[in-house]
C-alpha positions as CSV (number, residue, x, y, z in Angstrom):
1,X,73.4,101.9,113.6
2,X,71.8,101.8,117.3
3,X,73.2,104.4,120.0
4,X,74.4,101.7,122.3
5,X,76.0,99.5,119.4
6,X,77.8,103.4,118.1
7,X,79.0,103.4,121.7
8,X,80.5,100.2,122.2
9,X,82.5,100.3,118.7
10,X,83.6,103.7,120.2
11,X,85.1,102.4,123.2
12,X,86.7,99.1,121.1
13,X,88.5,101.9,119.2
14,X,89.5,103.8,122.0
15,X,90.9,100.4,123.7
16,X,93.1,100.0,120.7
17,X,94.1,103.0,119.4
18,X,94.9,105.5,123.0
19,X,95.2,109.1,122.9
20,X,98.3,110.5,123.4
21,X,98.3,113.1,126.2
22,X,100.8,115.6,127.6
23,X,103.6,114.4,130.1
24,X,101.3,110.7,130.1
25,X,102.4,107.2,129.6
26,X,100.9,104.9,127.1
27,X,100.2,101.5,127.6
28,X,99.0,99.2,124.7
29,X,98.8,95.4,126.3
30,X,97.2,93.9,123.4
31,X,96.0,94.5,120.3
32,X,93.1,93.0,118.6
33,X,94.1,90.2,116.3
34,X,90.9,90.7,113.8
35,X,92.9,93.6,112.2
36,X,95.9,91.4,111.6
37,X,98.0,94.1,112.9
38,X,100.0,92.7,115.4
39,X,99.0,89.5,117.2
40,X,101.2,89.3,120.1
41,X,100.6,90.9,123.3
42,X,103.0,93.4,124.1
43,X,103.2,96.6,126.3
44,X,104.6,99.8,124.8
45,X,105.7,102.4,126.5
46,X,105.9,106.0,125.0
47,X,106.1,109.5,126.6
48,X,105.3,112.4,124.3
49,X,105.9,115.7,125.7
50,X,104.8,119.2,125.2
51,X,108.2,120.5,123.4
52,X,108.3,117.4,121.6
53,X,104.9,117.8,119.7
54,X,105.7,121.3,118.5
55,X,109.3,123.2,118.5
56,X,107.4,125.9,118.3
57,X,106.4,126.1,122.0
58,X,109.7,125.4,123.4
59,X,110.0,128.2,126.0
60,X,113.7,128.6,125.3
61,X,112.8,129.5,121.2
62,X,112.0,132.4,120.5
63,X,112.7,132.3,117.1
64,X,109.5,132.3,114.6
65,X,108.5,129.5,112.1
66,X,109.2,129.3,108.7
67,X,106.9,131.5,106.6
68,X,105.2,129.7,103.7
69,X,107.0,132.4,101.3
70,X,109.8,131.0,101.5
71,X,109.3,127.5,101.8
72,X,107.8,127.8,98.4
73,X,109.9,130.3,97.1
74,X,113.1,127.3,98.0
75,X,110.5,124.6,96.1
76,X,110.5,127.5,92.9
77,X,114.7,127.4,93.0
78,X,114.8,123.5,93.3
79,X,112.4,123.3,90.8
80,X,114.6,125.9,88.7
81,X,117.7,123.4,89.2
82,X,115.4,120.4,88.4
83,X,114.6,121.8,85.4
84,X,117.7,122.4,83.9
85,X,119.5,118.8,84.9
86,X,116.0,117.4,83.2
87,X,116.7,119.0,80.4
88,X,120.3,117.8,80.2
89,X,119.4,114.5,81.1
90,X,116.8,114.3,77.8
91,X,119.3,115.2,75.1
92,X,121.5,112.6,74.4
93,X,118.2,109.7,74.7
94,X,116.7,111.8,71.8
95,X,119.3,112.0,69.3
96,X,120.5,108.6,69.9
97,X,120.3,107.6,66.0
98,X,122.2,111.0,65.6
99,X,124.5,110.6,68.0
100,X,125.6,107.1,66.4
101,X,125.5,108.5,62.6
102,X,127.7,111.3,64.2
103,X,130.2,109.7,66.2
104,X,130.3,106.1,64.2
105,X,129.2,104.4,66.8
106,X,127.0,101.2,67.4
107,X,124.3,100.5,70.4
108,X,126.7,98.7,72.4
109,X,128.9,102.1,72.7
110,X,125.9,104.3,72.4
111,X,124.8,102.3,75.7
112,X,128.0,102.8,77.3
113,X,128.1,106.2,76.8
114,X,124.8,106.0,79.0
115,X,125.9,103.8,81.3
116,X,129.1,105.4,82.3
117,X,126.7,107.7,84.8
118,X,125.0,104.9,86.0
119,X,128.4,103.4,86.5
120,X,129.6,105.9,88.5
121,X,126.2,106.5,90.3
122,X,126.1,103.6,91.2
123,X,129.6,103.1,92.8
124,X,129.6,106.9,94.8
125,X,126.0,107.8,95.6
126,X,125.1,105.6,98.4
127,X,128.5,107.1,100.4
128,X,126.8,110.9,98.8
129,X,123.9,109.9,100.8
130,X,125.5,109.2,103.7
131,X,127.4,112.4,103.9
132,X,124.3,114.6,102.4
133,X,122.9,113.4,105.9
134,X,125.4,114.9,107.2
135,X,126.3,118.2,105.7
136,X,123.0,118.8,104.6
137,X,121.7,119.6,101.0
138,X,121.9,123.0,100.0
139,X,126.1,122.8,100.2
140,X,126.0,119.5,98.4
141,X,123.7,121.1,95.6
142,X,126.3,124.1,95.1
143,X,129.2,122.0,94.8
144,X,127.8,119.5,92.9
145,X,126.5,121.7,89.9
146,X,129.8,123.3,89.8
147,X,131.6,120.1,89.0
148,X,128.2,119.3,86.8
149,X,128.9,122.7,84.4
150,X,132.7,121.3,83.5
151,X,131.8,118.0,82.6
152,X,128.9,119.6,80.3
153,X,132.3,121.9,78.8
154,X,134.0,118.5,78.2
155,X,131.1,116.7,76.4
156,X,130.5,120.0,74.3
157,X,133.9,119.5,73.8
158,X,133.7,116.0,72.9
159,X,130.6,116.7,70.9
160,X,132.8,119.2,68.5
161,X,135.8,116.8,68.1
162,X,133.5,114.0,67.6
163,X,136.0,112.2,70.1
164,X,134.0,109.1,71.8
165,X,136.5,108.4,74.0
166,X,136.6,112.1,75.3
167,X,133.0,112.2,75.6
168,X,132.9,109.0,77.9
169,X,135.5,110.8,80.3
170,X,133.0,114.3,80.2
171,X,129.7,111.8,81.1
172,X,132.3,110.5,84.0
173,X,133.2,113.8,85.4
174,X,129.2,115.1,84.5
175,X,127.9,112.4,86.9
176,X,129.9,113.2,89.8
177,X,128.2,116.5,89.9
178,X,124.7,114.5,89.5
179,X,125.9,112.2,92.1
180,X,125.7,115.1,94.6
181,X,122.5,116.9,93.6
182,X,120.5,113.8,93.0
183,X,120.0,113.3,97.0
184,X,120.6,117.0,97.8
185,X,117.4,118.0,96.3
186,X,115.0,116.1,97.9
187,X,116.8,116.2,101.5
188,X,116.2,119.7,101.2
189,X,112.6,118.8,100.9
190,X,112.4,116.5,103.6
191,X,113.5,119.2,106.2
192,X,110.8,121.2,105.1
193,X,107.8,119.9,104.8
194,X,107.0,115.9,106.7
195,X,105.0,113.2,105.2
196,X,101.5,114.5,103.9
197,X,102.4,117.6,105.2
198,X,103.4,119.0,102.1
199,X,106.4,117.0,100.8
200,X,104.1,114.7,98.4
201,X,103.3,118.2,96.9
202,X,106.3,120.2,96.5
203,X,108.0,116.5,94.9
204,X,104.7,116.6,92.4
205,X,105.4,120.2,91.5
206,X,108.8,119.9,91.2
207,X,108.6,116.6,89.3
208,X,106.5,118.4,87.2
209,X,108.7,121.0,86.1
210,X,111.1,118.3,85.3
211,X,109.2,116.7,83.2
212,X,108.9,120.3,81.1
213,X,112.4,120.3,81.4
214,X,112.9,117.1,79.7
215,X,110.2,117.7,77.4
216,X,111.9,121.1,75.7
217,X,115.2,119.4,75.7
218,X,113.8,115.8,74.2
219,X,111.9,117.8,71.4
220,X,114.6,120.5,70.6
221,X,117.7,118.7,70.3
222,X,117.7,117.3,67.1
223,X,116.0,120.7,65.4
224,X,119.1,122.6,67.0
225,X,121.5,119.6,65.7
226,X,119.8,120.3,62.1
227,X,119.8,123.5,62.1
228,X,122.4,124.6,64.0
229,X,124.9,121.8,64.4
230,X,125.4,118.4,66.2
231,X,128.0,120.3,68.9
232,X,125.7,123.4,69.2
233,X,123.2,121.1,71.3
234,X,125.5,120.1,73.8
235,X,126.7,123.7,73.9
236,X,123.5,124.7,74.7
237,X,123.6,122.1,77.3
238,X,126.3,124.0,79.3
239,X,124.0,127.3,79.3
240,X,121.1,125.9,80.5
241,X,124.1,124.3,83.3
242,X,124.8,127.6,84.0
243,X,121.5,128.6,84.5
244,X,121.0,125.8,87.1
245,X,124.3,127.2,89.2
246,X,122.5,130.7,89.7
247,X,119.5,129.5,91.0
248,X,121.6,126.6,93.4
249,X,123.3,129.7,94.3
250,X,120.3,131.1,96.0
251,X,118.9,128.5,96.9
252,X,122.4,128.5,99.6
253,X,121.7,131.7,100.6
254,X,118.2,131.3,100.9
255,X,118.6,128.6,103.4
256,X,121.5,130.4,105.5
257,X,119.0,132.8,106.0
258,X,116.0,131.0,107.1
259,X,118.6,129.1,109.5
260,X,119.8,132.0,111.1
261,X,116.0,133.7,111.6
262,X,113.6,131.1,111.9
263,X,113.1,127.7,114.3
264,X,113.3,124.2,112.8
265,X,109.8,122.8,111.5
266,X,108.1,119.7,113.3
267,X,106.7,116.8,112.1
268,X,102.7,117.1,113.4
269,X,102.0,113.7,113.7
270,X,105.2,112.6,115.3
271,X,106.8,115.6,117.1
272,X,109.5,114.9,115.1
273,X,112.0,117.5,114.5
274,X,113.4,117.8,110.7
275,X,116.8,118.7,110.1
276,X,119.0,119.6,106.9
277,X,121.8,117.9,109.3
278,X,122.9,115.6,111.4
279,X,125.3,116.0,114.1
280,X,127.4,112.7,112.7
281,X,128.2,110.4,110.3
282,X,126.3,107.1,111.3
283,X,127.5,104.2,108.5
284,X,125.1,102.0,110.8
285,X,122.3,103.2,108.7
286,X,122.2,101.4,106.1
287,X,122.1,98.0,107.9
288,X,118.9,99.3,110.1
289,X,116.5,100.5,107.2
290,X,112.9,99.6,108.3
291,X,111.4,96.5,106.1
292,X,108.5,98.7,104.5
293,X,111.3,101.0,103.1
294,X,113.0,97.6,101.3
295,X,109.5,97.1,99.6
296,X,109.6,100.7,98.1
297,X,113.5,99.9,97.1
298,X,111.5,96.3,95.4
299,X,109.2,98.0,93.4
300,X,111.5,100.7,92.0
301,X,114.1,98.0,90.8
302,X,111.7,97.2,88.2
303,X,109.5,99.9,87.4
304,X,112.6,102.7,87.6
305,X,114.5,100.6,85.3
306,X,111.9,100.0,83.1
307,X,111.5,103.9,82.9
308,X,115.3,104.8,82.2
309,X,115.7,102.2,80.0
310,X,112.5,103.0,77.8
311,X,113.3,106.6,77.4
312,X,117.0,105.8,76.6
313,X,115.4,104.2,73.5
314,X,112.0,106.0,72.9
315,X,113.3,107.7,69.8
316,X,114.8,105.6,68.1
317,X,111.8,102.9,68.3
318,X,109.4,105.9,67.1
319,X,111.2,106.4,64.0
320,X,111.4,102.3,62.8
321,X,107.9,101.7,64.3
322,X,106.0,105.2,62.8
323,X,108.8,105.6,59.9
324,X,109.9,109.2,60.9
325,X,112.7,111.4,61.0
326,X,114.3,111.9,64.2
327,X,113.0,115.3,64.1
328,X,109.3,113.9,64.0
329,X,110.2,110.9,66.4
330,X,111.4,113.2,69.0
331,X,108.5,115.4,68.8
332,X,106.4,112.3,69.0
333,X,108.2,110.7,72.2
334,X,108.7,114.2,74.3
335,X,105.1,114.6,73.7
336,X,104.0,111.0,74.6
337,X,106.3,110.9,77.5
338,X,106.2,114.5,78.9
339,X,102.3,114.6,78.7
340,X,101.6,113.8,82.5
341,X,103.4,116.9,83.4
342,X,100.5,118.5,85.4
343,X,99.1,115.6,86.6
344,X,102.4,114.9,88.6
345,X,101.9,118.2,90.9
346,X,98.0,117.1,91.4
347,X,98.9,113.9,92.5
348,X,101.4,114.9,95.1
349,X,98.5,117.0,96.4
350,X,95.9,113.9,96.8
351,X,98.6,111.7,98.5
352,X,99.5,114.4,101.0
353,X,95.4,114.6,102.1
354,X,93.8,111.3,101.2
355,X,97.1,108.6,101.0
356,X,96.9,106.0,99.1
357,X,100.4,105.2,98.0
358,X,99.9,102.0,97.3
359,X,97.1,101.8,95.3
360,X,98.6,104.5,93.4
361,X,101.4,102.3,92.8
362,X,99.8,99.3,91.7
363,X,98.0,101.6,89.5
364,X,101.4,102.3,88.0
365,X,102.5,98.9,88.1
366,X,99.2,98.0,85.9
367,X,100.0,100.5,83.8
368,X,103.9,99.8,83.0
369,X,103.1,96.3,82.4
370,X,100.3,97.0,79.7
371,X,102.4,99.8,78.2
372,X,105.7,97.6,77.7
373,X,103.0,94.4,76.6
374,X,101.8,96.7,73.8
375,X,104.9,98.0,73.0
376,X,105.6,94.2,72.8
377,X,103.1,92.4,71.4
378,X,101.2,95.2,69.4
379,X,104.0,96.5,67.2
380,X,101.8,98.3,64.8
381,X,101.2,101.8,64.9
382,X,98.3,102.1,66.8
383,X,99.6,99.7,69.3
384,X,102.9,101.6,69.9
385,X,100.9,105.0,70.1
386,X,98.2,103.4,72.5
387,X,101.8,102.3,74.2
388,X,103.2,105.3,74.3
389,X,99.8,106.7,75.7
390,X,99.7,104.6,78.9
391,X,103.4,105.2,79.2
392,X,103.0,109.0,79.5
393,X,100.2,108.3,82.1
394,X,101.7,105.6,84.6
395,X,105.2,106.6,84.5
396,X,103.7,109.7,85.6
397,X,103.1,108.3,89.2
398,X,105.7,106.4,89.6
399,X,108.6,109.1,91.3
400,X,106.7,110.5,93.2
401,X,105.4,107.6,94.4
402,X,108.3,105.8,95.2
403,X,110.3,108.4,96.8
404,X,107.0,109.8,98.9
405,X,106.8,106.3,99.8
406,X,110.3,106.1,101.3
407,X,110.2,109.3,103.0
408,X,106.6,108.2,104.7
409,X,108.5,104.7,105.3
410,X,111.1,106.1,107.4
411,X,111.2,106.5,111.1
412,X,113.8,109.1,111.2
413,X,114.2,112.2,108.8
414,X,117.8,112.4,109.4
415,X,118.3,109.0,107.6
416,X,116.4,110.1,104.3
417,X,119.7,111.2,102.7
418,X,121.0,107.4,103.1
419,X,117.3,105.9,102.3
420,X,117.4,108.0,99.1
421,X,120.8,106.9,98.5
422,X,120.0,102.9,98.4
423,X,117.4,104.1,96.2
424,X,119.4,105.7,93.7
425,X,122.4,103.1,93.9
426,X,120.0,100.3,93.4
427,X,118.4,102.0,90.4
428,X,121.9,103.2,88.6
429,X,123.2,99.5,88.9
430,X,120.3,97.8,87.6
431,X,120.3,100.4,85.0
432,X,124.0,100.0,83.7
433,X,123.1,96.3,83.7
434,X,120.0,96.7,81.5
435,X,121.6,99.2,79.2
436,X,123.8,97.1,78.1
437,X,122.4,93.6,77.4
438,X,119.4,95.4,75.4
439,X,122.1,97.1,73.5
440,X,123.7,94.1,72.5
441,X,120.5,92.0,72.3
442,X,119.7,94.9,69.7
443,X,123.0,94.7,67.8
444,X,122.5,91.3,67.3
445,X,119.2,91.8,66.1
446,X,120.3,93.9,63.2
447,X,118.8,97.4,65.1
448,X,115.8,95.7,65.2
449,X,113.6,96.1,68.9
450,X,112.0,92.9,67.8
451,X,113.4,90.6,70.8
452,X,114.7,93.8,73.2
453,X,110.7,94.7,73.7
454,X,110.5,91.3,75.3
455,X,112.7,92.6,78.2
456,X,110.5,95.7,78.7
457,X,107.7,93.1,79.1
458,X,109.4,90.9,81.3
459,X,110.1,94.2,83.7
460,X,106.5,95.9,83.3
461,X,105.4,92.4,84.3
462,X,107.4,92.1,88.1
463,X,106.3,96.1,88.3
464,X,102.9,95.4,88.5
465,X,103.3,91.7,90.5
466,X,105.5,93.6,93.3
467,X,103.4,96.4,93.4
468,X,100.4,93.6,94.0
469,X,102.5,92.2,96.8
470,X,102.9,95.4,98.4
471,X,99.3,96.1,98.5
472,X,99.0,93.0,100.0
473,X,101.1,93.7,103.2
474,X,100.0,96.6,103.6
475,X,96.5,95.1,104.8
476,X,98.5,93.2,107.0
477,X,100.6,95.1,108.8
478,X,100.7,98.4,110.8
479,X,104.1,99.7,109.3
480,X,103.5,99.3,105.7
481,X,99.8,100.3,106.0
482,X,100.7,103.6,107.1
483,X,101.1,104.6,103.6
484,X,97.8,104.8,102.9
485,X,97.0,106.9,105.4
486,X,95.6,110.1,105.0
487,X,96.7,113.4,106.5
488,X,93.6,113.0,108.8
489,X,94.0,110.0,110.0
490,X,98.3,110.6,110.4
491,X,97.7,113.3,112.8
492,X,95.0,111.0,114.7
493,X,97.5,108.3,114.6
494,X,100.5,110.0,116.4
495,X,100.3,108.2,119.7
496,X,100.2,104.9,117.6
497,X,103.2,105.6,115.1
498,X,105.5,106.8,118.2
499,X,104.6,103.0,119.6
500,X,105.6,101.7,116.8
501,X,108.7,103.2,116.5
502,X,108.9,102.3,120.1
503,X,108.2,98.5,119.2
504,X,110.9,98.6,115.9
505,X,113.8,100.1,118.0
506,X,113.0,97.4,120.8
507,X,111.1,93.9,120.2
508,X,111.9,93.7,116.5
509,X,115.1,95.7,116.6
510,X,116.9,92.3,115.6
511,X,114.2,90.8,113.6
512,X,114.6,93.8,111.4
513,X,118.4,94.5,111.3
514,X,118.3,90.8,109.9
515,X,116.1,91.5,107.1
516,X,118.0,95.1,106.3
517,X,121.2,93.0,105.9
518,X,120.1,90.8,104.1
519,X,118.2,93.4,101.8
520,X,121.7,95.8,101.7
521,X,123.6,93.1,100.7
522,X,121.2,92.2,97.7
523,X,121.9,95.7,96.9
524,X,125.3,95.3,96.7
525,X,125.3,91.9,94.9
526,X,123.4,94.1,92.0
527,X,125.8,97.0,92.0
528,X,128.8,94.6,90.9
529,X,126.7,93.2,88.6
530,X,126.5,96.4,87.2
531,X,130.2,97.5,87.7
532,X,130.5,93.7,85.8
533,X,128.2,94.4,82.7
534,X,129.8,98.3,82.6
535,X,133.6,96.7,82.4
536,X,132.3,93.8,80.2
537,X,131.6,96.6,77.6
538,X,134.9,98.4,78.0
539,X,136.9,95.1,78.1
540,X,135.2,94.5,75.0
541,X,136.3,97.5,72.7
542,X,133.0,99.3,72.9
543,X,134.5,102.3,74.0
544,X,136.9,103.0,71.0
């Protein structure tokens, strides 16, 4: 390339993309339409100044920044508390042909019994959001492991009567303490560490640790029911919930400290301040959620689903597809499934410098749809292992992902409680709805997966074709492209994100509010579809 051509691409560049300087306004008239990026001419108007760039320098704060030892000593307690719900969470998916041998039940109930948390999810965690934005995580973590621990007593409970009924009302009570540490956990993240700034990491590592949670749980609970008896698994259950309440503890006290000795951190692209709370409760939220955070909330209603529902059945489809014991199928399926467990923490560290959340997501996208096909079309053994293979490996990428991808979608910090909320409520719903048609497709099948498979196709499918979508806007448009930004080019791009935000909460303010509606109310048409499906099967006698 010739010196003068170098020089006049460097002053095109320069024309489009301003420098943000102290105390100085920013004009942008026009933008070039070749980029697709935004092909009316505007003027944007954004005033950065010193204080806002860095808390830090704030004459009037005195106070020091947080050390690294303890922001990764809170990601080590999180991850501690992560662990222990995972493990909970695995149990009753891997000893679902034990659990219906032992409590006479069928797959309708047996999906019941799993849906009651969606159920309840569903119904309560978008208001938890709301109010987690509010009084901040580490309170909402405390209280909600507490009420976690007595539900765990009342399934154990449950689980030594061999009362159905009774267990249902323990899964009830169970969830409303995973209603309020589901958001808490990663709003404590998100107001410690912005967009690939470290929050893509600490997710992967404590994704990761999940995913050994879940993997000890999965491949243990039906040698302790063997060995030790079926009660004595969910009895272990309440330990490792007890467990999980020491670490939340200080986790609280760990944050009350830093509050009281150290200054709030700042975003270092935006300026942005993050906060554990806000100084309200703002309902308005949920109706003004930028567009590019609806696409993340598109792809996870079919790859999440596909995920929950899959695992909820894993077991059971090892042992009729490799003719195994439930012991062996376990084993099998924790392995299969749990396998990606480093990779997760790697690949929060290669979004937070290079980007690239959408291609990693149609990467997942590919690899759900291939991994439900086989699991569909190739029912032999090699074809369910090859299945099971892929499975490990893109399911793998998908949370942290998706909930990267909202946090980096969102304007405002203070709203991620809310954002992750939608997220959750949308997921649960769709969930509770899935659950339950497979398990009566299956009953009516005579146990056999032969025509349920077909809907883990049919999801694995719309994964990968919204994912493809995605990818698409995101060469069009500013807003959505973002997320493939690296943590380079995020910092570089400060000046341009602020006028952005500048242009969302003015020109398209309305434009936008129309699609959030529009989206929220989508969301809502799916959670009484799932309230619907979850009454259907009480209405029905499958929870005697």
């Amino acid at each position: 390339m010739s010196p003068p051509q170098h020089f006049m691409e460097q002053l095109d560049q320069e024309k489009r993309y301003p420098a943000a300087t102290q105390n100085q306004e920013i004009t942008d008239e026009t933008t070039n339409s070749k980029d697709g990026y935004d092909k009316e001419a505007r003027t944007v108007v954004t005033t950065l100044d010193d204080s806002s760039v860095n808390s830090s320098r704030d004459p009037a704060n005195t106070l020091p920044p947080v050390p690294l030892q303890m922001k990764l000593l809170s990601v080590l307690l999180v991850s501690c508390i992560g662990f222990g719900s995972q493990w909970s969470s695995g149990v009753s998916s891997a000893m679902k042909s034990t659990m219906k041998k032992e409590m006479h039940i069928n797959n309708t109930q047996f999906s019941l019994l799993e849906a009651s948390e969606d159920f309840m999810s569903s119904a309560l965690i978008l208001l938890t959001g709301i109010f987690t934005d509010r009084l901040g995580g580490t309170g909402c973590i405390v209280y909600g492991n507490i009420i976690y621990t007595i539900g765990s007593i009342l399934i154990a409970g449950a689980a030594e009567t061999r009362s159905y009924k009774f267990m249902i009302v323990g899964r009830v009570i169970a969830s409303f303490g995973d209603i309020a540490t589901q958001v808490a956990q990663y709003k404590v993240f998100s107001s410690w560490f912005p967009p690939s700034h470290g929050f893509a990491s600490t997710l992967g590592f404590e994704l990761g640790i999940k995913k050994i949670g879940g993997f000890v749980g999965k491949s243990t609970a039906n040698i302790i029911a063997k060995n030790c008896g079926f009660s004595s698994v969910f009895w272990t259950m309440v330990g490792m919930n007890i467990f999980t309440n020491l670490a939340t503890i200080l986790l609280f006290f760990l944050v009350r400290f830093c509050e009281k000795r150290y200054t709030s951190i700042a975003d270092p692209a935006t300026g942005e301040k993050l906060t554990e709370k806000n100084k309200k409760v703002d309902f308005k939220k949920v109706l003004e959620m930028p567009w590019p955070f609806w696409c993340m909330i598109a792809f996870t209603i079919f790859q999440t689903t596909t995920a929950n529902v899959f695992s909820q059945n894993a077991t059971e489809l090892a042992e009729q597809r490799f003719n195994a014991d439930s012991i062996t199928a376990g084993w099998y399926t924790a392995v299969l499934q749990y396998a990606g467990f480093f990779f997760v923490p790697l690949l929060g560290v290669f979004i937070d410098i290079f980007g690239q959340r959408v291609s990693a997501m149609v990467v997942c996208g590919a690899g759900c749809f291939l991994s439900m096909a086989l699991v569909c079309w190739a029912p032999s053994i090699k074809g369910t292992a090859a299945a099971f293979g892929i499975y490990a490996f893109a399911f793998s990428l998908g949370p942290t992902v998706i909930i990267d991808g909202i946090r980096t979608s969102m304007w405002h910090q203070g709203a991620f409680g809310t954002a992750y909320g939608i997220k959750v409520t949308i997921n649960n719903a769709m969930s509770c709805i899935i659950r339950i048609l497979t398990g009566v497709i299956q009953d009516a099948d005579n146990n056999s997966y032969h025509r349920v498979v077909r809907v883990y196709a049919f999801f694995g499918c719309a994964s990968l074709v919204v994912s493809l979508a995605i990818l698409t806007l995101s060469f069009l448009s500013p807003d959505l492209g973002r997320l493939q930004w690296s943590r380079k080019k995020r910092v570089a791009m400060g000046a341009f994100i602020q006028e952005r935000l500048q242009r969302f909460e003015t020109v398209t303010k309305q434009r936008n509010k129309r699609i959030s509606v529009a989206c929220f109310g989508f969301t809502m048409l799916v959670m009484l579809g799932g309230w619907t499906a979850y009454f259907w099967g009480v209405a029905t006698g499958n929870n005697k």
